[in-house]
N, C-alpha and C positions, 0 to 999 in steps of 0.2 A: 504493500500500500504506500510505503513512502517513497520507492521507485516512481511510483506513479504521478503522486503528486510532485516530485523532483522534476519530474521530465512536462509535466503538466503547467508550474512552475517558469522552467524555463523558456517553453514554447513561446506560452503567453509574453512573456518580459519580450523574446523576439519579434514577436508580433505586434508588440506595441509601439517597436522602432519603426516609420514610417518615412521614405526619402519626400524630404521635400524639397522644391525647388528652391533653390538659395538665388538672391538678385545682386546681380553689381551694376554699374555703373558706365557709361561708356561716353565720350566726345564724340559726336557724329561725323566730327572734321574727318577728309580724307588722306591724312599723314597720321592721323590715330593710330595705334597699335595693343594700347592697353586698356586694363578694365581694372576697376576701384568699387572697393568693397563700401564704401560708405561715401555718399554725394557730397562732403565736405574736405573730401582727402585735397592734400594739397597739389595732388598730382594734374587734378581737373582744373586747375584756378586758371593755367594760359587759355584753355575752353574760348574760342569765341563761335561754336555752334553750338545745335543743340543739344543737351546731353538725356542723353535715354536711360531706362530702369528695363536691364535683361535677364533672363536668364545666364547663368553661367555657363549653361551646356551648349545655349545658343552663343556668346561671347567666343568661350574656344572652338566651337565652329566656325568662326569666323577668324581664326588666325589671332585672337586679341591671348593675350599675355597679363599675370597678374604685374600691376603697380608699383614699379623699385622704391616707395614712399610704403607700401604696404607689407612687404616681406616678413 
């Protein structure tokens, strides 16, 4: 019986981990290359387009790179 609730246990705890999409940041400029974890990083401030809220998965898709202010 405690085999079972261990494993019962367990399952659930995995089960309750759920990926979510995590968002960064990007300059829409066309010499952009990177993506920032938070819209106040200092890496955004030369930004003079617009800057968008992505997915991450979509970001490295696109070739973008995390932030050398964010590392």
């Amino acid at each position: 019986m405690k085999k079972i609730a261990l494993i019962l246990s367990v399952f659930f705890l995995v089960a309750s981990f759920t990926v979510k999409d995590t968002y960064v940041y990007i300059c829409k400029g066309k010499s952009s290359k990177k993506y920032h974890l938070v819209k106040n990083c200092r890496g955004l401030k030369p930004c003079t387009h617009k800057i968008d809220k992505i997915t991450l998965k979509s970001a490295e898709k696109i070739g973008r790179t995390l932030c050398k202010w964010e590392d």
